[in-house]
C-alpha positions in Angstrom: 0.0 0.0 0.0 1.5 3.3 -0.7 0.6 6.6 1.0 1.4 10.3 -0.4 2.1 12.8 2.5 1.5 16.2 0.9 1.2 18.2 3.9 2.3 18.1 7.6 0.8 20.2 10.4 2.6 23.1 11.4 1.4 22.8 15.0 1.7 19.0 15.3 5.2 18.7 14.1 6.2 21.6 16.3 4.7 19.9 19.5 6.7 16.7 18.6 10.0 18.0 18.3 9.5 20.2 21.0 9.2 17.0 23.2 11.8 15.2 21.3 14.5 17.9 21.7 13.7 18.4 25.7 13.9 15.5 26.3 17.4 15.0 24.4 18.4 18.5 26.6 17.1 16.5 29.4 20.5 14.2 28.8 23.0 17.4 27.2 21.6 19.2 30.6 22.4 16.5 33.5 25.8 16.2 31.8 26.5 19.3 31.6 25.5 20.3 35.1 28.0 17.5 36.0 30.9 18.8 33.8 30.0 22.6 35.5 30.0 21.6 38.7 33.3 19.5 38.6 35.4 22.7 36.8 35.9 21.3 33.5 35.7 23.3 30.1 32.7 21.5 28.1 30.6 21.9 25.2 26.4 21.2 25.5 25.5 19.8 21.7 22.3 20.0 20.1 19.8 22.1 18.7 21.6 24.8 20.4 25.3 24.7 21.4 27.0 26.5 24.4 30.7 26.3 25.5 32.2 27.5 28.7 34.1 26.8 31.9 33.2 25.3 35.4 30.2 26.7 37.4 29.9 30.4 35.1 27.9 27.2 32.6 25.9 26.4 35.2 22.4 28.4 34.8 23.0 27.6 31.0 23.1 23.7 31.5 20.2 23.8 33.9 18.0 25.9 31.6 19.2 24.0 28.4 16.1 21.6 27.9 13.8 24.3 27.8 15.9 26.4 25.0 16.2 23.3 23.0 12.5 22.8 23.4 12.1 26.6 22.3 14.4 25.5 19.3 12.2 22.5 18.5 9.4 24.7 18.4 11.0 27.1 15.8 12.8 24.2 14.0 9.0 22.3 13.3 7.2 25.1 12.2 10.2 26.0 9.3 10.3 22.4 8.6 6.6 21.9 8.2 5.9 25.3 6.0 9.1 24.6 4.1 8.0 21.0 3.2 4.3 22.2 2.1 5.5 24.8 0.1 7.8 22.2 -1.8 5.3 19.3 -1.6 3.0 21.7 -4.0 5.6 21.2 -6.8 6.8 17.7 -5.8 3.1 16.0 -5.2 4.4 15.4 -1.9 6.3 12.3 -0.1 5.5 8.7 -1.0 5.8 6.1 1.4 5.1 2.3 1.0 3.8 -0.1 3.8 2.4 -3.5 3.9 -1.2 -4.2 4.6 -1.4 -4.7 7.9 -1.0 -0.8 8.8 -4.1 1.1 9.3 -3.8 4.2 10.6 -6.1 6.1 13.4 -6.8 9.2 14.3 
């Protein structure tokens, strides 16, 4: 069976990365917190990156879920309005699945 996505909800895929990226600045957080508190120079990854030194990183590692859920936010509504505005020249993304799928709302 073969499904044609030809548009994605702004809103929806915003909410899901949202989630997806606190909870991935959940992990860059509690490590950096770690790496503040013990002195060492270290780099948070993600969505958004910060750099620094010992405890002056401190407020950034504890508040860096919530920015990379901010970033989420931002990154799934360009993502969603960019792929509907191509998916009008491109008839959109085909995917193929076997039977047994059914989707529900």
């Amino acid at each position: 069976m073969k499904l044609r996505i030809t548009r994605i909800s702004p809103s929806s895929l915003a909410l899901t990365l949202a989630i997806f990226y606190f909870v991935l600045g959940l992990f860059i957080g509690l490590f950096g917190v770690y790496s503040a508190l013990s002195g060492n120079q270290f780099t948070m990854n993600g969505p958004i990156s910060f750099s620094g030194r010992g405890t002056e990183m401190l407020p950034f590692a504890i508040a860096y879920p919530f920015v990379a859920a901010i970033a989420g936010v931002i990154s799934g509504f360009v993502i969603s309005w960019i792929f509907n505005f191509i998916s009008k020249f491109t008839k959109g993304l085909l995917i193929e699945t076997d039977n047994s799928l059914t989707l529900k709302d």
